[in-house]
MARBAZA-18730 format. One record per residue (C-alpha): residue in three letters; x, y, z. Coordinates in Angstrom, 2 decimals. Layout:
REM MARBAZA-18730
<resn=ala; u=X; v=Y; w=Z>
...
This chain:
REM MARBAZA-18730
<resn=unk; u=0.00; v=0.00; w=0.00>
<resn=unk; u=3.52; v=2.24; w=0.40>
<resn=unk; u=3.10; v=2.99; w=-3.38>
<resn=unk; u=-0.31; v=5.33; w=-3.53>
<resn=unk; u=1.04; v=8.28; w=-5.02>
<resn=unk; u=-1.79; v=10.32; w=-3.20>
<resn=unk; u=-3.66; v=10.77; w=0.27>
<resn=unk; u=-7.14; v=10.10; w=-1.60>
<resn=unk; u=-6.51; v=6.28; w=-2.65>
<resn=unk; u=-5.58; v=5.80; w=0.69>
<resn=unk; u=-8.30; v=7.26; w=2.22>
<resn=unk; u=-10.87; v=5.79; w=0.00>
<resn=unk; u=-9.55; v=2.24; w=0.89>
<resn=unk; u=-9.84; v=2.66; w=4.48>
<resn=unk; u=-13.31; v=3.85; w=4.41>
<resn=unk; u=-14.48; v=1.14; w=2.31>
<resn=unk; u=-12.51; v=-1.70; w=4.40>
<resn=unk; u=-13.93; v=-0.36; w=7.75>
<resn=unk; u=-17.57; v=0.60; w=6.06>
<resn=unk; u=-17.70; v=-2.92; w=4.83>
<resn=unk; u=-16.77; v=-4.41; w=8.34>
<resn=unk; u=-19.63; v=-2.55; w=10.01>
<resn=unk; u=-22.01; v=-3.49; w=7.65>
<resn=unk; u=-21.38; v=-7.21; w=8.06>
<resn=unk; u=-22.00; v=-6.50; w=11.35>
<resn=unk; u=-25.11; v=-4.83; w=11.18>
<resn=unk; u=-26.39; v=-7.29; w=8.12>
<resn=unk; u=-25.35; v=-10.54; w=10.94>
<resn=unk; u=-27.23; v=-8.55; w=13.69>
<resn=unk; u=-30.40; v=-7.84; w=11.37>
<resn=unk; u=-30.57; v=-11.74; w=10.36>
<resn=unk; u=-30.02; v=-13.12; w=13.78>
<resn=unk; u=-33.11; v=-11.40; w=15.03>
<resn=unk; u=-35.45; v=-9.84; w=12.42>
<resn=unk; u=-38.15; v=-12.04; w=11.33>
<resn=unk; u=-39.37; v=-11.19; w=7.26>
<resn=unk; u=-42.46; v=-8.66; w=7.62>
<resn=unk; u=-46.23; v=-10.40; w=6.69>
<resn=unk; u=-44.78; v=-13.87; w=7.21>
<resn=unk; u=-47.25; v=-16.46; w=8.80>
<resn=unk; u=-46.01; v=-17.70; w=11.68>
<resn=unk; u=-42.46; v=-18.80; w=11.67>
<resn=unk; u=-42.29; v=-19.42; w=7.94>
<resn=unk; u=-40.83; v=-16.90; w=5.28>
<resn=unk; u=-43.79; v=-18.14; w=3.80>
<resn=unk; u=-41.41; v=-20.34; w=1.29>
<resn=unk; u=-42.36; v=-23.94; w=0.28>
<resn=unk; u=-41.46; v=-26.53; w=-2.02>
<resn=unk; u=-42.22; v=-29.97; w=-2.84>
<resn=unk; u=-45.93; v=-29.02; w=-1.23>
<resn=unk; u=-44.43; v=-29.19; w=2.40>
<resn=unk; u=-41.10; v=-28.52; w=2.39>
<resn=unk; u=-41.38; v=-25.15; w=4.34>
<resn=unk; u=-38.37; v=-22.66; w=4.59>
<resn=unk; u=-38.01; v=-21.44; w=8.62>
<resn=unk; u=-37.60; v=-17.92; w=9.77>
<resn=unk; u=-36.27; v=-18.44; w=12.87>
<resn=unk; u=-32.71; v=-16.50; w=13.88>
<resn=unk; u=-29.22; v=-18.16; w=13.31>
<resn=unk; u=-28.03; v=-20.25; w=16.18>
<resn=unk; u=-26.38; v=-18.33; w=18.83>
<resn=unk; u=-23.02; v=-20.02; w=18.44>
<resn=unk; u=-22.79; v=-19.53; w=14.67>
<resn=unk; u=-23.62; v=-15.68; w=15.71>
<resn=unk; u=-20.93; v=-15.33; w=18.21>
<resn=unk; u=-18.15; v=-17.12; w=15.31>
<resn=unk; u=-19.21; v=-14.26; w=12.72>
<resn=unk; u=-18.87; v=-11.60; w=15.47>
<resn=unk; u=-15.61; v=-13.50; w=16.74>
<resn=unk; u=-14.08; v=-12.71; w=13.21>
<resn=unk; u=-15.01; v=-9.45; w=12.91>
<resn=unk; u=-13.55; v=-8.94; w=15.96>
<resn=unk; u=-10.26; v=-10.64; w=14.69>
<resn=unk; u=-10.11; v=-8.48; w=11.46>
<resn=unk; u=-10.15; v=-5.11; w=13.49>
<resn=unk; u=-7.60; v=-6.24; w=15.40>
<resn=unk; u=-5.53; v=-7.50; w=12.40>
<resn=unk; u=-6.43; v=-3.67; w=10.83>
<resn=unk; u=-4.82; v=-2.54; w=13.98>
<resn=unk; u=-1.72; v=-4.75; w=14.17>
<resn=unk; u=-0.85; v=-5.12; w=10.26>
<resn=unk; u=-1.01; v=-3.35; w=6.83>
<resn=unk; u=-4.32; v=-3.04; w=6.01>
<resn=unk; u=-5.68; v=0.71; w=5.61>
<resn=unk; u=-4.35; v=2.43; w=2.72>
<resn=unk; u=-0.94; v=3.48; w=3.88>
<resn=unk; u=-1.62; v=3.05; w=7.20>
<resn=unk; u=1.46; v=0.32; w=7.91>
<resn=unk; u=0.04; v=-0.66; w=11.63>
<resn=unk; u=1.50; v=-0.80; w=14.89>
<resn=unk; u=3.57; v=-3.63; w=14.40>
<resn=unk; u=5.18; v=-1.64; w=11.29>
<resn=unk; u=5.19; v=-5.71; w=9.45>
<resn=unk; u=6.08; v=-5.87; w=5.65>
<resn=unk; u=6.75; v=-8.39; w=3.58>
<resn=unk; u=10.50; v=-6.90; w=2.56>
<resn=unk; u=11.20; v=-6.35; w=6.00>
<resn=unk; u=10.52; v=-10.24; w=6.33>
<resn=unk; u=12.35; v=-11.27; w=4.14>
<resn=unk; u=15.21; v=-9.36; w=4.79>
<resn=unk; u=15.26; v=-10.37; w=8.92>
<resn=unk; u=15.31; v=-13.75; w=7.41>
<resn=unk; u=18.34; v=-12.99; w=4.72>
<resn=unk; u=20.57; v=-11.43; w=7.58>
<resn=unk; u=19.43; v=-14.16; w=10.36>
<resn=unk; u=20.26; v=-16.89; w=7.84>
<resn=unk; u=23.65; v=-14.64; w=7.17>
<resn=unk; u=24.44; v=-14.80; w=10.96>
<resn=unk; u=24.75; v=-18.49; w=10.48>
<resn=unk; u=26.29; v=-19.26; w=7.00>
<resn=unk; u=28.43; v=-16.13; w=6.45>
<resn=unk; u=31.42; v=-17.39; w=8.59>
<resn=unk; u=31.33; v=-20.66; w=6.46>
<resn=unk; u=31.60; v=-18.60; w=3.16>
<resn=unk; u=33.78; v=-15.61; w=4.08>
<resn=unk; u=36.59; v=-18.01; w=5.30>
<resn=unk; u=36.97; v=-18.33; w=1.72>
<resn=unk; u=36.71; v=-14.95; w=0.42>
<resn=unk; u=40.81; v=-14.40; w=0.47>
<resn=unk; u=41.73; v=-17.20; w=-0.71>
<resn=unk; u=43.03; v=-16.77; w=-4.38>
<resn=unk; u=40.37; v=-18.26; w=-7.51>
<resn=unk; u=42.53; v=-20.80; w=-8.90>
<resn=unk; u=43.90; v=-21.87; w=-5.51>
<resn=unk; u=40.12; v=-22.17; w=-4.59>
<resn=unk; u=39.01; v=-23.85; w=-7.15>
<resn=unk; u=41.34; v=-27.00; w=-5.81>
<resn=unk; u=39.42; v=-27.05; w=-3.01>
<resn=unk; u=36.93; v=-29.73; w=-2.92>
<resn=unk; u=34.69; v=-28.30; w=0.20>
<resn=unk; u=34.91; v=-24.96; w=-1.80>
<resn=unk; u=34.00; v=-26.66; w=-4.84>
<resn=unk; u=30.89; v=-28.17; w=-3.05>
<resn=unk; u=29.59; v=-24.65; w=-1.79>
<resn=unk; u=30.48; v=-23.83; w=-5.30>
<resn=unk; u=28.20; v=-25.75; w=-7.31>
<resn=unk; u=25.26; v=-25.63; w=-4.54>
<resn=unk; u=25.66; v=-21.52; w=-5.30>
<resn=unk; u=25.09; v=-22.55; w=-8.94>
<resn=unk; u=22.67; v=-24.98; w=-8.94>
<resn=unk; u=20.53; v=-21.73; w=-6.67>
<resn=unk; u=21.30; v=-18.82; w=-9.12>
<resn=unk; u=22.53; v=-20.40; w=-12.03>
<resn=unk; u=20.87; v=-23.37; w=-13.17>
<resn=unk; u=18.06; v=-21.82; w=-14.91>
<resn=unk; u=19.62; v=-20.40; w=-17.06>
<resn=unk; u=22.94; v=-22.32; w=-17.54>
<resn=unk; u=21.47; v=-25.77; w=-16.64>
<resn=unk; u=22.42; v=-27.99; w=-13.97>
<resn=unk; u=25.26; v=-29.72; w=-15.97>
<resn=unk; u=26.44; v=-26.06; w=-16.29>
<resn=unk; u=26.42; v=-26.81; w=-20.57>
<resn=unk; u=23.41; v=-24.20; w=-21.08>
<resn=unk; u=21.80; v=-23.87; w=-24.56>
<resn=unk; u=20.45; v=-21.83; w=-27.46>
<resn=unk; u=21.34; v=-18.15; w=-26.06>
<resn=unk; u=22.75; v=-19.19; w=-22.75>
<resn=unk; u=26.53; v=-20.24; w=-22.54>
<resn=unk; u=28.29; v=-23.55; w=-21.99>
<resn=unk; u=30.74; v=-22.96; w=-19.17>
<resn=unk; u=32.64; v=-26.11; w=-19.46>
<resn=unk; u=34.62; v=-25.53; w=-22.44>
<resn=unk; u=37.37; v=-22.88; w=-23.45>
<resn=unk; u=34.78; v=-20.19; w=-25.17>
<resn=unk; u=34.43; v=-17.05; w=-23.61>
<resn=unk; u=32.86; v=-13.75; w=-25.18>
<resn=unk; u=34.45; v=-11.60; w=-21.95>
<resn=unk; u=37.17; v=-14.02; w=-21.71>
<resn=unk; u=37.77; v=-16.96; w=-19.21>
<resn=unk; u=40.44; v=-15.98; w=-16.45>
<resn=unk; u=38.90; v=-15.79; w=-13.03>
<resn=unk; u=38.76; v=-12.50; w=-11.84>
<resn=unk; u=36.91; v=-11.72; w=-15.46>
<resn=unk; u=34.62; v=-14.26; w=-14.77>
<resn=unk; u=34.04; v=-13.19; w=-11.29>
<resn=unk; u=33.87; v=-9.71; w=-12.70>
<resn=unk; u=31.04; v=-10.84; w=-15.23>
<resn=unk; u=29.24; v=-12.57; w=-11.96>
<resn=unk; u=29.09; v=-9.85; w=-9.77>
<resn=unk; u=28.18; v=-6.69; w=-12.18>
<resn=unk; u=26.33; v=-8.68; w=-15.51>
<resn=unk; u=26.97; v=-8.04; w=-19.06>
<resn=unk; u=24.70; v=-6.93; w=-21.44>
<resn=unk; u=24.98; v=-8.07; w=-25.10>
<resn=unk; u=24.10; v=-6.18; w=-28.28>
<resn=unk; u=24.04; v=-6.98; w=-31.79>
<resn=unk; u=22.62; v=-4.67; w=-34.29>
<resn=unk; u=20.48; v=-5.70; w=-36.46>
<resn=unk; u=21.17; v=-5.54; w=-40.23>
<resn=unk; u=18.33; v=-6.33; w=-42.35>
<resn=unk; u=17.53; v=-2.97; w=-43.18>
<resn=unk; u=20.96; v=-2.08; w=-44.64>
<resn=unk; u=22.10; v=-4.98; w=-46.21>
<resn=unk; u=18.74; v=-6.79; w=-47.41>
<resn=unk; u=17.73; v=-10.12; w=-47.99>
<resn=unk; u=20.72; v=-11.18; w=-50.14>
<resn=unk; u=23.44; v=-9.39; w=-48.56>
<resn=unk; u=22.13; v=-10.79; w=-45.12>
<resn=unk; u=22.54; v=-14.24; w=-46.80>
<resn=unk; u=25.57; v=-13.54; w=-48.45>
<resn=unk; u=27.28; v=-12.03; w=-44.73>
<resn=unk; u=25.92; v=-15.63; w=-43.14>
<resn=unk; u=28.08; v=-17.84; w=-45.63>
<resn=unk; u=31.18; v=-15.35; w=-45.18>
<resn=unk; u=31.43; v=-15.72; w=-41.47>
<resn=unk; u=30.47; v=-19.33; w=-42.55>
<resn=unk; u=33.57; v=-19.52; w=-44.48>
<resn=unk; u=35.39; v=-18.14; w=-41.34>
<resn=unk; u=34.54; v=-21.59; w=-39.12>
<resn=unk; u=34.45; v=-23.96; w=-41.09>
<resn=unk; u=31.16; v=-24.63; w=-42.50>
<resn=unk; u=30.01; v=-25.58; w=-45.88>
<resn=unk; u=29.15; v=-22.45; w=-47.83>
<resn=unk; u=28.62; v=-20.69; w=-51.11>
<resn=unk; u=31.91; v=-19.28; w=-52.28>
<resn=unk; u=30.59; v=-16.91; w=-54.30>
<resn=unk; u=27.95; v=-15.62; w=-51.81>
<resn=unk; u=30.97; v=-15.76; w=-49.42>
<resn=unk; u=33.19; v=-13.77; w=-51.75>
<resn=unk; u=30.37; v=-10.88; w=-52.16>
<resn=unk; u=29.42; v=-11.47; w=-48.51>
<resn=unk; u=33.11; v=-10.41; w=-47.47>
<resn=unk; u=32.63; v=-7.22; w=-48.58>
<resn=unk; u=30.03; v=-6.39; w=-46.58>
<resn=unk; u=31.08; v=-8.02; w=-43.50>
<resn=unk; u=34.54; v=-5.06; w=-44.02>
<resn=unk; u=32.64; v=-2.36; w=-43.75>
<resn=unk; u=28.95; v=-3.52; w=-41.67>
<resn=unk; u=30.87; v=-6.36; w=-38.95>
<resn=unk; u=34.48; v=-5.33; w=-39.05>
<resn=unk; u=34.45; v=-2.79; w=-35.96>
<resn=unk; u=33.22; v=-4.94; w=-33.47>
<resn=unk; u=34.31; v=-8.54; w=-35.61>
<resn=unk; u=37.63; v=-7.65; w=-36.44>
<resn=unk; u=38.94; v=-7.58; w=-40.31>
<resn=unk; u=40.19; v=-11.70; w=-38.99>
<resn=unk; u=36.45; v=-12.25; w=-37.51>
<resn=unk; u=38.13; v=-13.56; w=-34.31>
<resn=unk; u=35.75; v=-10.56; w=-32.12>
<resn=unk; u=36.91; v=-8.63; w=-29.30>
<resn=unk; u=36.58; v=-9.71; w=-25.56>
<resn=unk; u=36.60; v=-6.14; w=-24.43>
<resn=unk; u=33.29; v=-5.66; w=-25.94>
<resn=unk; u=31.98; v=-9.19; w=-26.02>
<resn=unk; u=32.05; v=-9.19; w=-29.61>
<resn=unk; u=31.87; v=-13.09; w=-30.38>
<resn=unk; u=34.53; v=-15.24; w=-32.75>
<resn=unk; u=33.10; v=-15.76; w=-35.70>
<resn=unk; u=35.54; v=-18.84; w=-37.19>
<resn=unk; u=34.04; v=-20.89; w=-34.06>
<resn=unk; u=31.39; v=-22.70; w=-34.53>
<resn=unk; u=30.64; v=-22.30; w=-30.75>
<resn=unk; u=28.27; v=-19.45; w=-31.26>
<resn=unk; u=26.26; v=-18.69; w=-28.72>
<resn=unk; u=23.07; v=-18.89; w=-30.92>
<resn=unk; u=24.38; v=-21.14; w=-33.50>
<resn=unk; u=26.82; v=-21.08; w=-36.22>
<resn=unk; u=24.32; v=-22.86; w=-39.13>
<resn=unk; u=23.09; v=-20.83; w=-41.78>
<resn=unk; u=19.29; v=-20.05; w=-41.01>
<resn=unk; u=20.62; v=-18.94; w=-37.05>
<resn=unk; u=23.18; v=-16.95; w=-38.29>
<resn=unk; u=20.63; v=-15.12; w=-40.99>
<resn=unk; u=18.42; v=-14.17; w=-37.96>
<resn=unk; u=21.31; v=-12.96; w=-35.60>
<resn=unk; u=22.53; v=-10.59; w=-38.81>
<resn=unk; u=18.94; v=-9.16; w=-39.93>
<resn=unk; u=17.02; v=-9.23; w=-36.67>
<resn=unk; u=20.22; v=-8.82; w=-33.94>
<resn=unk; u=20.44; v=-10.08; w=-30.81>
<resn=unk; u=20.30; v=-9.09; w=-27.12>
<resn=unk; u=21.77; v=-10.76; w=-24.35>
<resn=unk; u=21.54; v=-10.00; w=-20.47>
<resn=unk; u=23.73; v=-11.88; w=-17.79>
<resn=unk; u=22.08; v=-10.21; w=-14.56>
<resn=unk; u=24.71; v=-9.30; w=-11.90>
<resn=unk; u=24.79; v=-11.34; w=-8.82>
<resn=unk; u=26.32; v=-9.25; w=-6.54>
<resn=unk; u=23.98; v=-7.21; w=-4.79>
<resn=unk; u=21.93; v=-10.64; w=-4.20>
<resn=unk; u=24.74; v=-13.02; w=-3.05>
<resn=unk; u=27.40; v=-10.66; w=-1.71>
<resn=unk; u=31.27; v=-10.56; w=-2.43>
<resn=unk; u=32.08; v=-13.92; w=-0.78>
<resn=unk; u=29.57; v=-15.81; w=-2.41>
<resn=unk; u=30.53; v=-14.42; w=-5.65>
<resn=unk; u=34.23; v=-15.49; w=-5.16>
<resn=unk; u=33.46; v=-18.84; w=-4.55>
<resn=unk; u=31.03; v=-19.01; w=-7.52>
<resn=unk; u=33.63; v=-17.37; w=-9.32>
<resn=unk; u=35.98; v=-20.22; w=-8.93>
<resn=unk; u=33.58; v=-22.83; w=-9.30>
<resn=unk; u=32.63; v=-21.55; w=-12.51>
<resn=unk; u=36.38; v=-21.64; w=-13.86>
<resn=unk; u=37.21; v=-24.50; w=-12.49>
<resn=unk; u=34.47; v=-26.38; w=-14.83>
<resn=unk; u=36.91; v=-25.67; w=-17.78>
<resn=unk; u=39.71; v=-25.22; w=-16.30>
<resn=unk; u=39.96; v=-27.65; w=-13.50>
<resn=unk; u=42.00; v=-30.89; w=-14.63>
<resn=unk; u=39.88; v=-33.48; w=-12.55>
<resn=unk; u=36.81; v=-32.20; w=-14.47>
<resn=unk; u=35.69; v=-34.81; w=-16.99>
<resn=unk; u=31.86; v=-32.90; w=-18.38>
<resn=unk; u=32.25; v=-33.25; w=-22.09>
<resn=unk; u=32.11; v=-29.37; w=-23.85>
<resn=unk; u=28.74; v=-28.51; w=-25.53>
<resn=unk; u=29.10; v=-25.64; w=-28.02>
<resn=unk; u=27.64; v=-22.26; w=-26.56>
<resn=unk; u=30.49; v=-19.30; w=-26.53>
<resn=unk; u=30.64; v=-17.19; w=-23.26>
């Protein structure tokens, strides 16, 4: 209710939260003891099946006194807790507040465990199998859903078990990439180079890793790619870590290196968000995630097979 950006909102909920209390109240009084006006006898003069005759006698006393019993309850609640407009009640209770009692009471007991760690150099940690262990619980938490829980990813979301990187793969980059994000964009190109010249682009960079291609789309297609791609690509296509710009003569791409996925990445662009991790699992954490995370490629007891997906 913190978020009314005016006293009226606020006002008009309260009125209609207590106005609707008292008049359950006076609709459970009026039905407990009123009897319906020209009624014979003790009938709301209601029948069916010839004799089945509807009663209109007052609600048991019991069921009364549970109706009043919870309209007792929600006053109190009104009183207590965050109920009337902006009104945040006695106890001052939100849900953020909560939740972050919890976060620091659970931080009492497992931040000793993780900041024993937090000096200790990446690589260095990375050998360590209890680190390790905290590591890949810290993934499989935060990473998972997007990475997957064999760390391999997919389509759009990196394989960190093999040698690819966009950012590049020592540890304090990675832990770097961890704590504050990246954010990926490719332009799109449709516009300016058109159907053909988008195809002809794919089967350059196509020619770059490897894959089967048109040499003479290729040949037409290099042209292009010198003076659309070559600022971010690089005249050799190999990209530029400094500004994520991927490798084109891998076939590791992160959305694919085949001809209809590289078509869509030149005409329609892509964008890319790793979200930063910091401010959620603090500088320790992120160490230790940071040297889990290298140690998956890096780490010579690892034996995950690579699954294409640049970084």
């Amino acid at each position: 209710m913190s978020d009314f950006t005016g006293g009226f909102w606020s006002l008009y909920i309260s009125i209609i939260t207590i106005a609707s209390i008292i008049a359950c109240g006076v609709l459970l009084q009026a039905l407990s003891t009123r009897k319906v006006s020209g009624s014979d006898g003790e009938t709301t003069g209601h029948a069916w099946d010839e004799d089945l005759v509807e009663l209109n006698n007052p609600l048991p006393r019991w069921w009364i006194w549970l109706f009043y019993i919870t309209i007792v309850f929600s006053l109190v609640y009104l009183v207590l807790y965050p109920g009337l407009g902006t009104f945040g009640g006695t106890y001052q209770w939100t849900s953020k507040k909560q939740y972050e009692d919890e976060v620091a009471q659970a931080s009492k007991l497992t931040g000793p465990i993780f900041e024993k760690y937090a000096k200790t150099e990446l690589k260095q940690l990375a050998a360590d199998p209890a680190a390790m262990a905290l590591g890949q619980k810290l993934f499989l938490n935060n990473c998972a859903q997007c990475h997957s829980s064999d760390a391999r990813g997919g389509k759009g979301y990196p394989n960190l078990t093999d040698a690819e990187w966009l950012y590049g793969g020592d540890p304090e980059t990675i832990k770097t990439t961890i704590a504050k994000g990246r954010n990926g964009v490719m332009p799109p190109w449709g516009a300016v180079l058109g159907d053909d010249g988008v195809k002809d682009v794919a089967h350059y960079v196509m020619s770059l890793n490897g894959n089967t291609f048109d040499s003479l789309r290729a040949a037409r297609g290099k042209e292009k790619f010198m003076t659309t791609c070559v600022a971010c690509h690089g005249a050799d296509g190999k990209g530029n870590p400094a500004i994520g710009s991927a490798n084109l003569t891998k076939t590791t791409l992160l959305f694919g290196a085949d001809e209809p996925t590289l078509m869509e990445t030149i005409s329609k662009g892509r964008n890319v968000a790793m979200p930063a991790q910091l401010d959620l699992l603090g500088e320790a954490r992120v160490h230790i995630l940071a040297a889990y995370v290298w140690g998956l490629s890096n780490n010579p007891g690892a034996t995950a097979p690579a699954k294409n997906g640049a970084k």
